[in-house]
TIVEX-752799 format. One record per atom (N, C-alpha, C): z, x, y. Coordinates in pm, whole numbers, plus 50000, padded with zeros to 5 digits. Atoms other than C-alpha are relative to their C-alpha. Layout:
BEGIN
ZXY
...
//
This chain:
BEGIN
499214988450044
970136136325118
499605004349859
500595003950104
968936128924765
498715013949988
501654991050007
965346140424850
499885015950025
499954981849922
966596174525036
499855003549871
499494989250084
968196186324746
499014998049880
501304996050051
965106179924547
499495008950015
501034992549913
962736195324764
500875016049961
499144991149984
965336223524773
499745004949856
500134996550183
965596227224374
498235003149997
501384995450077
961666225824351
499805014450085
500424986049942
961556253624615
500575013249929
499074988950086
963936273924408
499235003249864
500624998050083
962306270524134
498145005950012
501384990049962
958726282224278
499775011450026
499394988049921
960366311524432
500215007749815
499554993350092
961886317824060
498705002549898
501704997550107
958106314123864
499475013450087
500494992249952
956886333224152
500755017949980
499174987350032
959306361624131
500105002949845
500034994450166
959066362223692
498465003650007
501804996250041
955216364423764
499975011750031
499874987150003
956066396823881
500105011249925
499774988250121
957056409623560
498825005149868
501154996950058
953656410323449
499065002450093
500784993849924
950896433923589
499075002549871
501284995050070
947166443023450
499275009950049
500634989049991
945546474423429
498774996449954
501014998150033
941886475923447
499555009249921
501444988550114
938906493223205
500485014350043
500564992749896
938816518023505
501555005450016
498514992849887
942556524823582
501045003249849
498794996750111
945676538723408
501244998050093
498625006249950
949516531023548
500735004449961
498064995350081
953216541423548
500744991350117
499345006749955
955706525223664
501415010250024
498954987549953
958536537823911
501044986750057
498565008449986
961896518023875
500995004950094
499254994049884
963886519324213
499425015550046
501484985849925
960606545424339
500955013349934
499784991050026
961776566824064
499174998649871
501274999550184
958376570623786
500765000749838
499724998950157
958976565223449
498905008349939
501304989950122
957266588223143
498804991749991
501195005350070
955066561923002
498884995950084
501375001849888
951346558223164
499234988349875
501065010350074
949646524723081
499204999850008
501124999650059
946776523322942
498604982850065
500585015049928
944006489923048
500534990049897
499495008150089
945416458922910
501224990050095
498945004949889
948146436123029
501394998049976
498784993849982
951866442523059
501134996250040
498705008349901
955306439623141
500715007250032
499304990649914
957706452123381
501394993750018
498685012749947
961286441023540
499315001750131
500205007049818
960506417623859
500185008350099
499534993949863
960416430024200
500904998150072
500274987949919
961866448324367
499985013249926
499534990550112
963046470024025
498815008550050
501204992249994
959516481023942
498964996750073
501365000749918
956796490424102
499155006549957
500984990850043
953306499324014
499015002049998
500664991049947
951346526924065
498735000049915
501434996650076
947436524323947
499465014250047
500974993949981
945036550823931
498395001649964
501515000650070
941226553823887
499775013549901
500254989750160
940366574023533
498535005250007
501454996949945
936676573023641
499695016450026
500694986649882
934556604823692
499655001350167
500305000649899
934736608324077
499015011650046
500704990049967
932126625624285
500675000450171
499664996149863
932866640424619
499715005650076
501144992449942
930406653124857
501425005050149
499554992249892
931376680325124
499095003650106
500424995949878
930566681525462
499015014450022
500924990850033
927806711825547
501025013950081
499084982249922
929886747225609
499105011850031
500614985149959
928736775725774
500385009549913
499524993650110
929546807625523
499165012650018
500804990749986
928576842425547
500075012749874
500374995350129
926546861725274
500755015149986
499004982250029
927816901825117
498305008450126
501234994649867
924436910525339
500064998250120
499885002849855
925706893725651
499314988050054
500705014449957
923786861125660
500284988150018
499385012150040
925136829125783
499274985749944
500365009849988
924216801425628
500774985649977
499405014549977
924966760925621
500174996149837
500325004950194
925836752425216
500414986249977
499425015050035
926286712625177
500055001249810
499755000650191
927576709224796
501044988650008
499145008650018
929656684724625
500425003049866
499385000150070
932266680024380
500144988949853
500125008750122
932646660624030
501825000549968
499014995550059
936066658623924
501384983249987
499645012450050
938906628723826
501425005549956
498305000650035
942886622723756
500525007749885
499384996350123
944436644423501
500924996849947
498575005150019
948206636123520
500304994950127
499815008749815
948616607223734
501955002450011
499524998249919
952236617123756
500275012550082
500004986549879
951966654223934
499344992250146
500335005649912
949376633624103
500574988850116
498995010449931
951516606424207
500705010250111
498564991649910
954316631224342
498785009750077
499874988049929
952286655724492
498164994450092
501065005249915
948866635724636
499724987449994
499495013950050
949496600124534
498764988450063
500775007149964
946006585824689
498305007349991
501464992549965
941776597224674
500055003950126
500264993949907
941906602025045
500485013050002
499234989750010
944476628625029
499495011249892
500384990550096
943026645024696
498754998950078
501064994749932
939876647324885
499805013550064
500134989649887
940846667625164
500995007449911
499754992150038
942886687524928
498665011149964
501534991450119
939606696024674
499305008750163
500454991249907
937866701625033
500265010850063
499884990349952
939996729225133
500325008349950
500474994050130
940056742724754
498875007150045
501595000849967
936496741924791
499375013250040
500564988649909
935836758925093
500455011149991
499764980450022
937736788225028
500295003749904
500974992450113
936366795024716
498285005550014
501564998349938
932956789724873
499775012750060
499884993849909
933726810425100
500335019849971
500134995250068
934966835424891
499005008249870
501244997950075
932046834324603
498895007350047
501084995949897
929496834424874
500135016050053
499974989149952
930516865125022
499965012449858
500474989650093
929736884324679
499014999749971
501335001750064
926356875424660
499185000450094
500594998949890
923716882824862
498784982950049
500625011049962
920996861825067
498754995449907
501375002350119
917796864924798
501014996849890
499085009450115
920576856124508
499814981050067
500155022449952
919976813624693
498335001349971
501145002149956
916546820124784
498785011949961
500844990149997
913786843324632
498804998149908
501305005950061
910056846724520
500415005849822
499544990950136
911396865524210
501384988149944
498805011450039
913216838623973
501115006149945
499314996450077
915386861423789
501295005850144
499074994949903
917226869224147
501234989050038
499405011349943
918376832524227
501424998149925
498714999950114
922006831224114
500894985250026
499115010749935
923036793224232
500984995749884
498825009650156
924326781323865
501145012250009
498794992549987
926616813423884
500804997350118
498374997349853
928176811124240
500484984749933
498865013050007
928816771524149
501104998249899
499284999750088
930296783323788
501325010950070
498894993949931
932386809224018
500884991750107
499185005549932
933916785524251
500474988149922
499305003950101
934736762523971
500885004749928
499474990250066
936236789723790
501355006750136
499074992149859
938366801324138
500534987550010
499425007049927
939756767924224
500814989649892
499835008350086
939806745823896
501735001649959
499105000650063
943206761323741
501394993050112
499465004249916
945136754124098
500134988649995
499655017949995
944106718024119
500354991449869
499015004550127
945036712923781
500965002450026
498894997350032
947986731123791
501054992950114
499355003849928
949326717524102
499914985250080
499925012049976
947946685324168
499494985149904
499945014450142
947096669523818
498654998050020
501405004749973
943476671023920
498795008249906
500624986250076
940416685423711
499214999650057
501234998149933
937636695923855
498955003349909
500544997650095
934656694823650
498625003250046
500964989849937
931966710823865
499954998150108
500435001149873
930436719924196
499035005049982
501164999949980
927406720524296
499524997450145
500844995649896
924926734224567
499284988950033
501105004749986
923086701824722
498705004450080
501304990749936
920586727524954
501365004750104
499204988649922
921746752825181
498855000950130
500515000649850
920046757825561
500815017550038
499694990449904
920476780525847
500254998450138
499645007349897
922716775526142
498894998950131
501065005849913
920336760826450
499595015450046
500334985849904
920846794226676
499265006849942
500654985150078
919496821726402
499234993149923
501075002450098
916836799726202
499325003350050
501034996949990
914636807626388
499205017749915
499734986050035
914976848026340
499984997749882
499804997450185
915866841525955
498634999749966
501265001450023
912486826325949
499295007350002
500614991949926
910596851226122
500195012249891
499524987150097
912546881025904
499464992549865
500315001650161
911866860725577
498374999650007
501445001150024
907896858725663
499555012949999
500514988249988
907806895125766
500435008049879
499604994650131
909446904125416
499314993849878
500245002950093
907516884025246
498385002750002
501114993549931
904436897425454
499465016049888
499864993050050
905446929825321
499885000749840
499795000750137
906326922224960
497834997049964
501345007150006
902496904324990
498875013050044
501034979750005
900606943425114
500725007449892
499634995750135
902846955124824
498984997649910
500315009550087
901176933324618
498525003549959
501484995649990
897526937624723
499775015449991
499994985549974
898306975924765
499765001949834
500354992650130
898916977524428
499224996049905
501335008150108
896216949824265
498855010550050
500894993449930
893656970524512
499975019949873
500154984750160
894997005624268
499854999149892
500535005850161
894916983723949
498775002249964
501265002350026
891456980024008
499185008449996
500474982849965
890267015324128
500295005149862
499824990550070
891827027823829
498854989349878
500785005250107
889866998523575
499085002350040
500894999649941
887167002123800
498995018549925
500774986450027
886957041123698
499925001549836
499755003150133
888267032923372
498354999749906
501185006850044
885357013723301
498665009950046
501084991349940
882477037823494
500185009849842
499644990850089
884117065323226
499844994349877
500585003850101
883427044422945
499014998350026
501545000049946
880007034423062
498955012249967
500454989450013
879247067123099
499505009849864
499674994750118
880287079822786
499264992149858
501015008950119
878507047522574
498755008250009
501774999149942
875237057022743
499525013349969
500414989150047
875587093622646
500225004549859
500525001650115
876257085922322
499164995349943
501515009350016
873177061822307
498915012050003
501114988849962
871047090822460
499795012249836
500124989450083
872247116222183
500054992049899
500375010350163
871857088121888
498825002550027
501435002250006
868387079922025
499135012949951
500554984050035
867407118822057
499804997049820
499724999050150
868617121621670
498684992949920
500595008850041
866517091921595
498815005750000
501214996849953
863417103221798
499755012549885
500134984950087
863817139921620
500174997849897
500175003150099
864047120621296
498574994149952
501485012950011
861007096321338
498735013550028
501314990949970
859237130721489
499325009149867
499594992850092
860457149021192
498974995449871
500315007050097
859527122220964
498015000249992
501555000049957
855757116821128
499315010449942
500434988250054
854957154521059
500195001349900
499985002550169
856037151720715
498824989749939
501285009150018
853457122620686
498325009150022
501534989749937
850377139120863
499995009649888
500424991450086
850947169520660
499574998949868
500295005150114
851227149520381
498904994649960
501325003850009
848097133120435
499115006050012
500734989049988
846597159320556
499575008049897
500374996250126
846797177720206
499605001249944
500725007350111
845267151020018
498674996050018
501115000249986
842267147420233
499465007750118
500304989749889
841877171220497
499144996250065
500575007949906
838647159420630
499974984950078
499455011549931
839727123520667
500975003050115
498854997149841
842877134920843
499215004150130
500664992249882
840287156521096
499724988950043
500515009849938
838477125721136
500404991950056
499145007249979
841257102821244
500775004850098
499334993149873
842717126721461
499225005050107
501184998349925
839427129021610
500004987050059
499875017249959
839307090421645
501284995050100
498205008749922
843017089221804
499555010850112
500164990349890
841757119322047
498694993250090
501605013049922
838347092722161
501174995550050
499195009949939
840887068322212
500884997850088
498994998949879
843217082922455
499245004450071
501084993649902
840427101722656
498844990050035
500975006149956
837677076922647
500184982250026
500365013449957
837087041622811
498774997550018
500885004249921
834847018022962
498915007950115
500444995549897
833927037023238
500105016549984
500174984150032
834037076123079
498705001849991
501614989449969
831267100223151
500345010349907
499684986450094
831187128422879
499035010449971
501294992749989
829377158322905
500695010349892
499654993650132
829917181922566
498755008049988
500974993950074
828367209622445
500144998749835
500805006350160
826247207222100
500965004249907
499234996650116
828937229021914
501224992250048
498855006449994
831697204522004
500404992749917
499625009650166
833617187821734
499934985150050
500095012750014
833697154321909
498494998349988
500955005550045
829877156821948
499045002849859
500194994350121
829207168621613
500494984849952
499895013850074
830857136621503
499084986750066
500855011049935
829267114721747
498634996249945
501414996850058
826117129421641
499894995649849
499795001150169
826607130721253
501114989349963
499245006150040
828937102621221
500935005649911
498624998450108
832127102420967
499035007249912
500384991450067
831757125220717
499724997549800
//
């Protein structure tokens, strides 16, 4: 009888350590906490560190992760301001603001998930439809507008999930975009024949670039070569100019030399090797031939 009521006392007393160990809880690096006395939250949010409470059943308490979460979204169909559907897989960045709105009004990540996801999508859904299909996808970089639609559906959804579920959202982002199975093919087909096009654009107008340097260039050409012609002339009618000023000049000072020399340069273009010359006696070349230099 002795031993019961031992046994009995030590069980009481294990029960009573076990139940004061209750009144201390630890918050991780990673987490923050409030505590809700008879599942009614108190103000204060603990911080990481370790703590005290009143025993259970009083309080109870509620962790949350403080962490940057990421949150990838399933791939949605979505149709462009041009009419184009396509598939946009993107994901989310975003993390606890006020864990108690959060508490009261989504009180777990699964649940804030499929909230953000149906945020999300109809903002996506929304955005998308103001922007056309070359704003995702085009050979021209200044068309591609992805950092805007993801700063617009950030901008469309962010103040909501703050305001109503304590959540911030701190971007979204495009991981690639597709085209549903049925119409890729066709998209394909239309984006090669536009880009077919853009590509005889292209050549159409390198092909007139060139026609026009092509004549460009002929027209200068032209124009060097007939200024060359009328320099050279100038030149020639200087050097001819000049020559006859010489001759005469020499001519002046010895008159019969000059004859004789211009007699000698008149052999020299008329006669060779193989010349036959038949002259009568009063001829000035045979007068020199005959009578040598003078």
């Amino acid at each position: 009888m002795k031993l019961s009521k031992i046994i009995v006392a030590l069980l009481i007393v294990i029960a009573l350590l076990a139940w004061g160990g209750t009144a201390f809880f630890i918050v991780e690096t990673s987490q923050s906490a409030i505590l809700a006395r008879f599942n009614r939250p108190l103000e204060h949010v603990y911080q990481p560190g370790l703590h005290f409470k009143a025993p259970w059943p009083i309080d109870s308490v509620y962790r949350f992760d403080k962490r940057i979460l990421v949150f990838s979204h399933r791939a949605t169909e979505f149709l462009t301001q041009d009419k184009k559907n396509i598939l946009v897989d993107s994901f989310a960045v975003w993390k606890i603001d006020d864990e108690h709105k959060f508490l009261a009004k989504v009180r777990n990540r699964d649940v804030a998930e499929i909230l953000l996801l149906e945020m999300i999508t109809a903002a996506m859904g929304e955005v998308i439809g103001k922007f056309d299909l070359g704003n995702f996808i085009s050979t021209e970089e200044d068309q591609v507008r992805i950092a805007d639609i993801n700063g617009a559906v950030v901008a469309a959804c962010a103040q909501t999930a703050k305001r109503d579920y304590g959540l911030t959202i701190i971007d979204v982002r495009i991981n690639r975009f597709n085209f549903p199975l049925q119409n890729r093919s066709a998209v394909i087909q239309r984006m090669q024949a536009e880009r077919e096009r853009i590509a005889t654009r292209y050549r159409g107008e390198g092909e007139e670039e060139a026609l026009k340097i092509e004549a460009a260039t002929e027209f200068e050409t032209r124009k060097i070569i007939a200024e060359a012609k009328k320099e050279a002339e100038v030149i020639i009618g200087q050097g001819e100019a000049t020559a006859i000023k010489i001759y005469g000049e020499a001519y002046a000072k010895d008159p019969e030399f000059y004859e004789f020399m211009r007699t000698l340069e008149a052999y020299d273009r008329i006669i060779d090797s193989d010349t036959t010359l038949v002259l009568p006696t009063d001829s000035p070349l045979w007068s020199l031939i005959e009578k040598g230099a003078p």
